[in-house]
MDTraj code that builds the backbone (N, CA, C; nanometers):
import mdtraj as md
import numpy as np

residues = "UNK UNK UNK UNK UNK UNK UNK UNK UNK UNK UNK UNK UNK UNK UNK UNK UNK UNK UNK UNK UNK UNK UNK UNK UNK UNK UNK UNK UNK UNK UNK UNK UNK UNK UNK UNK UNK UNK UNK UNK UNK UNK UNK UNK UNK UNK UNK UNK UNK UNK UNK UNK UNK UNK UNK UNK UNK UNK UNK UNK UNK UNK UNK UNK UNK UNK UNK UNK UNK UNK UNK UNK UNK UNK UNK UNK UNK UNK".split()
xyz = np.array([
    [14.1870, 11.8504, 9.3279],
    [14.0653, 11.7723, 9.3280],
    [14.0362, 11.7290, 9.1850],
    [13.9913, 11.6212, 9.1546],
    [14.0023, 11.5493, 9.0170],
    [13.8436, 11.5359, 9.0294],
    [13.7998, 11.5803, 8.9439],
    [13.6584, 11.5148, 8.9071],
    [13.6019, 11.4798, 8.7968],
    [13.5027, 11.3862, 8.8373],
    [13.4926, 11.2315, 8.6720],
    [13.3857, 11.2233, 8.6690],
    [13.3002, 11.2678, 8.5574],
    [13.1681, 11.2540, 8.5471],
    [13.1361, 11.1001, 8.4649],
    [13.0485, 11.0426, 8.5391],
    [12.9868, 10.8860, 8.4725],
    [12.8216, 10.8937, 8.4576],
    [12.7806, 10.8389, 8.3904],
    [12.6465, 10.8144, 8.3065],
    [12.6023, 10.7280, 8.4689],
    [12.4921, 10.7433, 8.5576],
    [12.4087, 10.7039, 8.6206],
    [12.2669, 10.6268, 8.5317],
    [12.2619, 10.4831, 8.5944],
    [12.1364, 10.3963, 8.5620],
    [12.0494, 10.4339, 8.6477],
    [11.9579, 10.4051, 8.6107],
    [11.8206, 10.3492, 8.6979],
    [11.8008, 10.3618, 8.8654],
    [11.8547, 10.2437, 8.8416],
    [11.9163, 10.2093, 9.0130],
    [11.9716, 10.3023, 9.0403],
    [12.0775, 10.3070, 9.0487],
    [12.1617, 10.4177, 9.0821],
    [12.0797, 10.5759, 9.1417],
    [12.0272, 10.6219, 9.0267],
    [11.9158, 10.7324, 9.0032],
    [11.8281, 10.7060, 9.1704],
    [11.7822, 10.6035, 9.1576],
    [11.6709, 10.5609, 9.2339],
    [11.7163, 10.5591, 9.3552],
    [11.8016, 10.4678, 9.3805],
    [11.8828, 10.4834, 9.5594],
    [11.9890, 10.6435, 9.5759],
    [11.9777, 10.7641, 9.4589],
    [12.0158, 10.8434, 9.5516],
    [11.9034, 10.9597, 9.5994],
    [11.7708, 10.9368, 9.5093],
    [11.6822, 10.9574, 9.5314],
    [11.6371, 10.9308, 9.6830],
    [11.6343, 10.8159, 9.6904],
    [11.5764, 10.7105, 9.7970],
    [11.7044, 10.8435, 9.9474],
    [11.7684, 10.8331, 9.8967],
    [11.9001, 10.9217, 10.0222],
    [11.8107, 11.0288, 10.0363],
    [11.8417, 11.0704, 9.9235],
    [11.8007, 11.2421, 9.9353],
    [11.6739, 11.2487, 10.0210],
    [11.5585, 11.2035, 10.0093],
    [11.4378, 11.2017, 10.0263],
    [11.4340, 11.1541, 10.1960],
    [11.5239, 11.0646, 10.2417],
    [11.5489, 11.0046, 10.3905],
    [11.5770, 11.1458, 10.4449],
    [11.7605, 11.1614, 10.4088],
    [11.7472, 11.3110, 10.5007],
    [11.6854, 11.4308, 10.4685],
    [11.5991, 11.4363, 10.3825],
    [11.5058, 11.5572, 10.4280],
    [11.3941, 11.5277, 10.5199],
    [11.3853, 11.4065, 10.5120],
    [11.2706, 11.3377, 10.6028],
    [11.3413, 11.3299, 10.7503],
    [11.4321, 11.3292, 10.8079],
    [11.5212, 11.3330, 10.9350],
    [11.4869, 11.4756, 10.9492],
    [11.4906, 11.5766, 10.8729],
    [11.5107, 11.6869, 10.9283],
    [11.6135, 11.7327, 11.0262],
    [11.7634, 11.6839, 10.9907],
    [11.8535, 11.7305, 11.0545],
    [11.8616, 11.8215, 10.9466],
    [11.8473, 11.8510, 10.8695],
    [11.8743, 11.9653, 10.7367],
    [11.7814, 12.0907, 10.7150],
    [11.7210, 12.1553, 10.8135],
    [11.6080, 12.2342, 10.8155],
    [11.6285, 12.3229, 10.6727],
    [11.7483, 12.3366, 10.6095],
    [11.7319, 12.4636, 10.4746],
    [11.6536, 12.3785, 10.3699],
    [11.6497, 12.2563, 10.3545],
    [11.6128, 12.1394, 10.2680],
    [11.4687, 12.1283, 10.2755],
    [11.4064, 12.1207, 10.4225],
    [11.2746, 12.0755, 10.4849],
    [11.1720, 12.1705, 10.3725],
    [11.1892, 12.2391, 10.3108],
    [11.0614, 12.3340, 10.2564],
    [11.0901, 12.3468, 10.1247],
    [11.2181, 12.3669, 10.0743],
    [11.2615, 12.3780, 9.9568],
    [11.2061, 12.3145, 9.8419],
    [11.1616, 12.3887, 9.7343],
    [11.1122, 12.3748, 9.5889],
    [11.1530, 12.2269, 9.5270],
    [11.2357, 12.2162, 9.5192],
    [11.3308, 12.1122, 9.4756],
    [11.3381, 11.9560, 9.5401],
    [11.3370, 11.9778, 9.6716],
    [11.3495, 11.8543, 9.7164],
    [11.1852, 11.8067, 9.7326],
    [11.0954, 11.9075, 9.7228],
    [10.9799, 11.8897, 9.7085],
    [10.8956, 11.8122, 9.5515],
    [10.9581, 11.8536, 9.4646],
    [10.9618, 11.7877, 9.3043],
    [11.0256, 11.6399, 9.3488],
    [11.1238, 11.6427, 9.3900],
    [11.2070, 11.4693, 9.4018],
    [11.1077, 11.4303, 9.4508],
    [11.0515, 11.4245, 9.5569],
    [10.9908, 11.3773, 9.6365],
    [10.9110, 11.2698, 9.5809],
    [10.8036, 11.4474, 9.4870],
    [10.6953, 11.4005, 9.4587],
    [10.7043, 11.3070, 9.3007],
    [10.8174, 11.3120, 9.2201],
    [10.8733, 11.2666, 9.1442],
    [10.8697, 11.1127, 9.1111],
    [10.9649, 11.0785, 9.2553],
    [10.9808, 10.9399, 9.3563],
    [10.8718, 10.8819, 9.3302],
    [10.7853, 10.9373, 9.4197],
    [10.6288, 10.8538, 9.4780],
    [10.5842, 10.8254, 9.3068],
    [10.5331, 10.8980, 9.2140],
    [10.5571, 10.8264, 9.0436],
    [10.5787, 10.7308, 9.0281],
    [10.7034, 10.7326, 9.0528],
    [10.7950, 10.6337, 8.9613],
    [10.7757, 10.5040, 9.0601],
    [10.7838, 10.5419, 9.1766],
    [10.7412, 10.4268, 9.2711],
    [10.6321, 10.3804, 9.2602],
    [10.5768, 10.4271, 9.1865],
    [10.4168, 10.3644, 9.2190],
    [10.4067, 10.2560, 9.0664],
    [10.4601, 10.2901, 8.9633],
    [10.5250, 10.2078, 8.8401],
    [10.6056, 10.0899, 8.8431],
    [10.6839, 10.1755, 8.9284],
    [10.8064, 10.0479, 8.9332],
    [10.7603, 9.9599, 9.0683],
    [10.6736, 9.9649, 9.1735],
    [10.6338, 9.8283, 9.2096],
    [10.5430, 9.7605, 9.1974],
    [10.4483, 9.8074, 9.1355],
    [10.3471, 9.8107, 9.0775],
    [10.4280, 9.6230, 9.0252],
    [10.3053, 9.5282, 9.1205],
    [10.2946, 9.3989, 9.0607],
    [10.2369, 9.3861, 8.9350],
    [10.2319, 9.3486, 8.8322],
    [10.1850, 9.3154, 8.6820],
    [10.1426, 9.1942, 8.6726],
    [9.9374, 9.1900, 8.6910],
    [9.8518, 9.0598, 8.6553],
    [9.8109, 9.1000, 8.5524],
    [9.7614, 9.0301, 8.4064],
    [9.6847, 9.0497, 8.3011],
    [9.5132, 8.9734, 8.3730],
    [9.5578, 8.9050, 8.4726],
    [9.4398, 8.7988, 8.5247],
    [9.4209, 8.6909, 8.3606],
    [9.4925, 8.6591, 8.2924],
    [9.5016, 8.5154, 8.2154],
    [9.5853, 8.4253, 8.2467],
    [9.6530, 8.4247, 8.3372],
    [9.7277, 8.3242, 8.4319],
    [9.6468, 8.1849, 8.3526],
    [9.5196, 8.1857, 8.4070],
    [9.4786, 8.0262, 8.4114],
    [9.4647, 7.9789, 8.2347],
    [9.4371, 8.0751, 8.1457],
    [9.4453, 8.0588, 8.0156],
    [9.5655, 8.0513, 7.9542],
    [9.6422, 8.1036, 7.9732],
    [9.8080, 8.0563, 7.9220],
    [9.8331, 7.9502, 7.9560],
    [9.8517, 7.9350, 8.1483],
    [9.9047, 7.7543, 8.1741],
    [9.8172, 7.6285, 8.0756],
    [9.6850, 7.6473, 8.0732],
    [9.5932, 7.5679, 7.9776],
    [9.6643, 7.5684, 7.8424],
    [9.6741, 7.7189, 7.7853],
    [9.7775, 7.6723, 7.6355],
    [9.9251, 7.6452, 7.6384],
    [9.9988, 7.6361, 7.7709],
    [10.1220, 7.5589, 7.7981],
    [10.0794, 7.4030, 7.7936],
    [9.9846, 7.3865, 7.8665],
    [9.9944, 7.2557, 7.9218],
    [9.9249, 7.1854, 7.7463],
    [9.8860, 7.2022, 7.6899],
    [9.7778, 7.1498, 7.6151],
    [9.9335, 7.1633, 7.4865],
    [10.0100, 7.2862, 7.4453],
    [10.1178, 7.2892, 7.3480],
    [10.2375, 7.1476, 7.3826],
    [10.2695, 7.1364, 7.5496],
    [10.3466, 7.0392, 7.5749],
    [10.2400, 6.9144, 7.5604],
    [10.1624, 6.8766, 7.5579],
    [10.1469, 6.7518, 7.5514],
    [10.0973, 6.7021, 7.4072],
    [10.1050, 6.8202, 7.2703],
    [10.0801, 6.8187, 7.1670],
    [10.2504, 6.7337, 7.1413],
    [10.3423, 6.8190, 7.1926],
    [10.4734, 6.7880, 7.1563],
    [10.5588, 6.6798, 7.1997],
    [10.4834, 6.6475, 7.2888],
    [10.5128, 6.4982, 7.3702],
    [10.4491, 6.3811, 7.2479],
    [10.3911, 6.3840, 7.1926],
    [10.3165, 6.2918, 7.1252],
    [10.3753, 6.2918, 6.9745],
    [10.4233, 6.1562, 6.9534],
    [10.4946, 6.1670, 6.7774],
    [10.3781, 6.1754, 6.7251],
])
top = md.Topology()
chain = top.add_chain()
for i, resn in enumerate(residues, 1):
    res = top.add_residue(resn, chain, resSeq=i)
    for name in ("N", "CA", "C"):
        top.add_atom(name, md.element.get_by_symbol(name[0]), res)
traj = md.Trajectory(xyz[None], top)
């Protein structure tokens, strides 16, 4: 048996998370269902999930396009 350890991203991290967390949630794995550990991932997950979809408004939307629109038509003009 040959084994190769590689540096895991993000993603990666995240969808085996996303596994782990499914089958303990199936509960075909009853030694898993209570356990310390898969209980930390879990709650770990829900964190990071709540960050990482977390949409990002400043609510100045309408004040930037105004200093887009107002910079392009400075630059339109010799």
């Amino acid at each position: 048996m040959k084994i190769i350890l590689v540096r895991l991203g993000t993603k990666d991290l995240v969808t085996l998370a996303q596994r782990v967390i499914s089958n303990i949630q199936s509960g075909k794995y009853p030694v898993i269902t209570n356990h310390p550990l898969t209980a930390t991932l879990a709650a770990s997950y829900m964190e990071y999930d709540k960050v990482y979809a977390k949409q990002v408004y400043s609510g100045k939307g309408k004040d930037v396009a105004t200093a887009d629109h107002e910079r392009d038509l400075c630059l339109e003009q010799p």
